[in-house]
C-alpha positions as CSV (number, residue, x, y, z in Angstrom):
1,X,-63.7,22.6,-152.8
2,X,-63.7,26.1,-151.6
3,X,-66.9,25.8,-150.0
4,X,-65.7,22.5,-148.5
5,X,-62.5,24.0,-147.0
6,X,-64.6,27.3,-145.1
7,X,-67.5,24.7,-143.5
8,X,-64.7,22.5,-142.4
9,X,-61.8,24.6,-141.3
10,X,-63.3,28.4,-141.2
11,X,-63.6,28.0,-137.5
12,X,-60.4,26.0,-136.7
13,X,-58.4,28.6,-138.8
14,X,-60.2,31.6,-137.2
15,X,-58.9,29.9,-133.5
16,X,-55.7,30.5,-134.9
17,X,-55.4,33.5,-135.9
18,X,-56.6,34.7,-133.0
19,X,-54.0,33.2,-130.9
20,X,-51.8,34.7,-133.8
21,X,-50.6,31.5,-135.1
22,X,-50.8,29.9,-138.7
23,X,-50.6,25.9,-139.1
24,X,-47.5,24.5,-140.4
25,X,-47.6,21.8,-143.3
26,X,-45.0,20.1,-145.1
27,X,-45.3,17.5,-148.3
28,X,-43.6,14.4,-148.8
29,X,-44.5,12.4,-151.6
30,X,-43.2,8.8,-151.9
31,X,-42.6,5.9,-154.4
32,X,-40.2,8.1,-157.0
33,X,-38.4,5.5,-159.2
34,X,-37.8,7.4,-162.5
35,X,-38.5,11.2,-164.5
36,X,-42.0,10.8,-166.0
37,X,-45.3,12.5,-166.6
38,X,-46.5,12.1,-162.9
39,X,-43.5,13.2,-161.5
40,X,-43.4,16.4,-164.2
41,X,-47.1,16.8,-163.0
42,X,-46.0,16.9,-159.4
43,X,-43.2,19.1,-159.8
44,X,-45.7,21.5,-161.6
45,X,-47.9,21.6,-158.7
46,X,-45.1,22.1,-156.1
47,X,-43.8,25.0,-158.5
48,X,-47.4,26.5,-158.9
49,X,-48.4,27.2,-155.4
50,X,-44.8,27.5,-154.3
51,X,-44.8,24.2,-152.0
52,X,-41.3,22.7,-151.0
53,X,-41.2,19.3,-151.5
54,X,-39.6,16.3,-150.2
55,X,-39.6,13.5,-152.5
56,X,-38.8,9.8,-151.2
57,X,-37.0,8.0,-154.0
58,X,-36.2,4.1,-154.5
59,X,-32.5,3.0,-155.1
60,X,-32.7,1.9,-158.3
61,X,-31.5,1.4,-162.1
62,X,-32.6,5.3,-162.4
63,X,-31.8,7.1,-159.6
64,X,-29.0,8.9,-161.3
65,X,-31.6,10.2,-164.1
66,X,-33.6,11.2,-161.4
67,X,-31.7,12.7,-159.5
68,X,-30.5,14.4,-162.5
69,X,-34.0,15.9,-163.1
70,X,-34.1,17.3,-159.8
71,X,-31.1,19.5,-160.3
72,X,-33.4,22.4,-161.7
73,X,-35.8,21.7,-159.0
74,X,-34.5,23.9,-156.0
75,X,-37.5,23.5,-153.4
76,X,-37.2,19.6,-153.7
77,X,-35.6,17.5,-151.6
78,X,-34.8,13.9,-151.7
79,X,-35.0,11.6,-149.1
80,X,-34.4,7.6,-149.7
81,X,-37.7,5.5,-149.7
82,X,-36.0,1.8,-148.2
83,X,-33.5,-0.6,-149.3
84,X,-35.1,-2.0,-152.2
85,X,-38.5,-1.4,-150.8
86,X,-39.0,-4.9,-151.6
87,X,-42.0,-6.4,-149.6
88,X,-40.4,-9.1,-147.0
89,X,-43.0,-9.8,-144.5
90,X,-45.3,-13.5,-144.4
91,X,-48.1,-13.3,-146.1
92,X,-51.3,-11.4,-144.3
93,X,-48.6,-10.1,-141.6
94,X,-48.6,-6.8,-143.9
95,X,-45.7,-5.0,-145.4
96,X,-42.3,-4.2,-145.1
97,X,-38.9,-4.9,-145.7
98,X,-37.0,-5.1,-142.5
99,X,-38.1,-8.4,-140.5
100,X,-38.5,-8.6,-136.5
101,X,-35.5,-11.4,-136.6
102,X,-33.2,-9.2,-139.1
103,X,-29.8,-8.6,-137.4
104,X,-28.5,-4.9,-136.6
105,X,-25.4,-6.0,-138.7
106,X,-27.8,-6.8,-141.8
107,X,-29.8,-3.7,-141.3
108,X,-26.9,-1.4,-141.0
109,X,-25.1,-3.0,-144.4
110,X,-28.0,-2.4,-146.3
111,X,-28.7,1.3,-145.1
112,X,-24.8,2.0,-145.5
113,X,-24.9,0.7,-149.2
114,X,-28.4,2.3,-149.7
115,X,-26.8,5.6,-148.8
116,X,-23.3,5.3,-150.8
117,X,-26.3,4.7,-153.9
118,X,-27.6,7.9,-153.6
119,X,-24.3,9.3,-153.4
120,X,-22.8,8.0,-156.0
121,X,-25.9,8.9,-158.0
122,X,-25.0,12.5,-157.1
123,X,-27.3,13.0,-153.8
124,X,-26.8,14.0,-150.6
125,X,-30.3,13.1,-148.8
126,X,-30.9,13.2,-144.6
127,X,-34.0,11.6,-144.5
128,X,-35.3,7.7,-144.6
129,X,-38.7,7.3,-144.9
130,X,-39.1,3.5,-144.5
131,X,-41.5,1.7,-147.1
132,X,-44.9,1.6,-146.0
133,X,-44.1,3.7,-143.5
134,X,-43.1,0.1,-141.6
135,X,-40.1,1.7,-139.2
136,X,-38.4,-0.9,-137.5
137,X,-36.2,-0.5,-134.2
138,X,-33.4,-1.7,-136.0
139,X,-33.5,0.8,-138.9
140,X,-33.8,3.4,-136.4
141,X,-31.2,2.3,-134.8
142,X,-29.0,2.0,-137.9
143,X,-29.7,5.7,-138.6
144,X,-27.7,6.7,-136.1
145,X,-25.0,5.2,-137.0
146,X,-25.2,6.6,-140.3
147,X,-25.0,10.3,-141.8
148,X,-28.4,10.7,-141.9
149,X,-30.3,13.0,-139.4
150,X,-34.1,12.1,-139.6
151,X,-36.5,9.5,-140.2
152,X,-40.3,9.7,-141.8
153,X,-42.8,8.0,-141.0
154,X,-47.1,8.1,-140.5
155,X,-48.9,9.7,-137.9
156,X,-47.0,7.9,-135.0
157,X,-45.1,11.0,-133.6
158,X,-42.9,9.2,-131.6
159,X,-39.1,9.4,-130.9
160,X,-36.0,8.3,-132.7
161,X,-32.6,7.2,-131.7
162,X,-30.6,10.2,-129.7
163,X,-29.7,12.4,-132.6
164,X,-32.4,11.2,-135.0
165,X,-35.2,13.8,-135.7
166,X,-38.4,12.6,-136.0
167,X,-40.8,14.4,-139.3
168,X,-44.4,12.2,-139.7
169,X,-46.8,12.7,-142.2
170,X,-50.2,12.8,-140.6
171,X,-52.8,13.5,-144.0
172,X,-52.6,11.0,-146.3
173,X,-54.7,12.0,-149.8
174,X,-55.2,8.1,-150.5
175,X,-57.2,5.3,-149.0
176,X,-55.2,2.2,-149.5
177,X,-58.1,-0.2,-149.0
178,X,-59.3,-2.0,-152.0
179,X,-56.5,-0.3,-153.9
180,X,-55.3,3.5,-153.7
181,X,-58.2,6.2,-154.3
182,X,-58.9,9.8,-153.3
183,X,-59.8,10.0,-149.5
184,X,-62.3,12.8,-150.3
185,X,-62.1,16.1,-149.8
186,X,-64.8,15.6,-146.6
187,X,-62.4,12.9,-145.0
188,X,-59.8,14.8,-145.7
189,X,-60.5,18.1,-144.8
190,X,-61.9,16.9,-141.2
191,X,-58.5,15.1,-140.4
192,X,-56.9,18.0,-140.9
193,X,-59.3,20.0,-138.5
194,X,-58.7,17.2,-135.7
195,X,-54.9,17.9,-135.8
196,X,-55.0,21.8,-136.0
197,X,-57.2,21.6,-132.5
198,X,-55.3,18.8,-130.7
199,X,-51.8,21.2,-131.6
200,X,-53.7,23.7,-130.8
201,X,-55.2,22.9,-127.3
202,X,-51.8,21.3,-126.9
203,X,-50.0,24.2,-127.2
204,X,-48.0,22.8,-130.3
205,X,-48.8,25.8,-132.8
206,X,-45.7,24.9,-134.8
207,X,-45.7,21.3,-135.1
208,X,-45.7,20.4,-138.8
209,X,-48.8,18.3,-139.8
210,X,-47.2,16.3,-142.9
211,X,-49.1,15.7,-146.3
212,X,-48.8,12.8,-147.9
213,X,-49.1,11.6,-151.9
214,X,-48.2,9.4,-154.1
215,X,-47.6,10.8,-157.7
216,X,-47.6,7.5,-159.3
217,X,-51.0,6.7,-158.0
């Protein structure tokens, strides 16, 4: 890996430092239902090399417990990972839970009582990373309306709603074709490379380039 990580990004990261710049990561890893091994493995890694975390968690019967685990955890952050992140597109159209046709009014009930969960499960999150990273106008939309501050998506980089901030994740670990499995360090490493010189010849030295994982996989 060492060896891997000089061949692919020695010269990118030299470029930087030059201009007197260092890239800016941040980690979001998604799919947190409940306190288990891969989660206590996660949370060991974060702690290890001193990596905040934001964790997306799912509404659910142990959000409380999780959130509960968390407590001793001060470089993690929650965010909330969907509704139910319950899969309602057709089938073959892909996934996601909010549906083109889904009213604003639906949309915003189920983000309002998404949000009084967490509370009442004893968080305070910000940040919705939509399931799938599917973002529809409508949850966007409903965001603003609510008392969160940011959405979370991948690679996309676009705008939100006028007070909405906008924090991608652009390196996934996973390829999700065929089933989740390691991207490979190669893969990997050269992604990363592409988006330190596009901020770079850009100008956009400190635009976070978001990791992505899943612990459960």
């Amino acid at each position: 890996a060492p060896l891997a990580f000089r061949l692919i990004l020695g010269r990118e990261l030299r470029l930087w430092a030059e201009a007197g710049h260092s890239p800016v990561l941040w980690w979001r890893d998604d799919d947190a239902r409940a306190p288990n091994e891969a989660l206590d493995r996660l949370l060991d890694l974060s702690r290890r090399h001193g990596a905040p975390l934001t964790l997306a968690a799912i509404a659910g019967p142990h959000l409380a417990a999780l959130v509960r685990r968390l407590e001793v955890e001060p470089t993690v952050e929650m965010a909330i990972h969907g509704f139910k992140h319950i899969n309602r597109q057709p089938a073959g159209r892909g996934f996601g839970e909010v549906l083109p046709g889904d009213s604003q009014e639906w949309v915003r009930a189920q983000l309002r009582a998404t949000v009084m969960a967490f509370h009442k499960a004893g968080a305070q999150p910000s940040l919705f990373v939509p399931p799938w990273n599917n973002l529809a106008p409508q949850v966007i939309e409903a965001i603003g309306d609510s008392s969160l501050t940011a959405v979370s998506a991948f690679g996309q980089d676009r705008g939100a709603a006028e007070g909405v901030a906008r924090l991608d994740t652009h390196l996934d670990v996973l390829r999700w074709k065929g089933g989740g499995r390691f991207r490979g360090r190669w893969r990997f490493l050269s992604r990363m490379r592409r988006l330190m010189a596009t901020r770079r010849v850009s100008g956009r030295w400190d635009e976070p380039m978001g990791l992505l994982t899943h612990h459960m996989d």
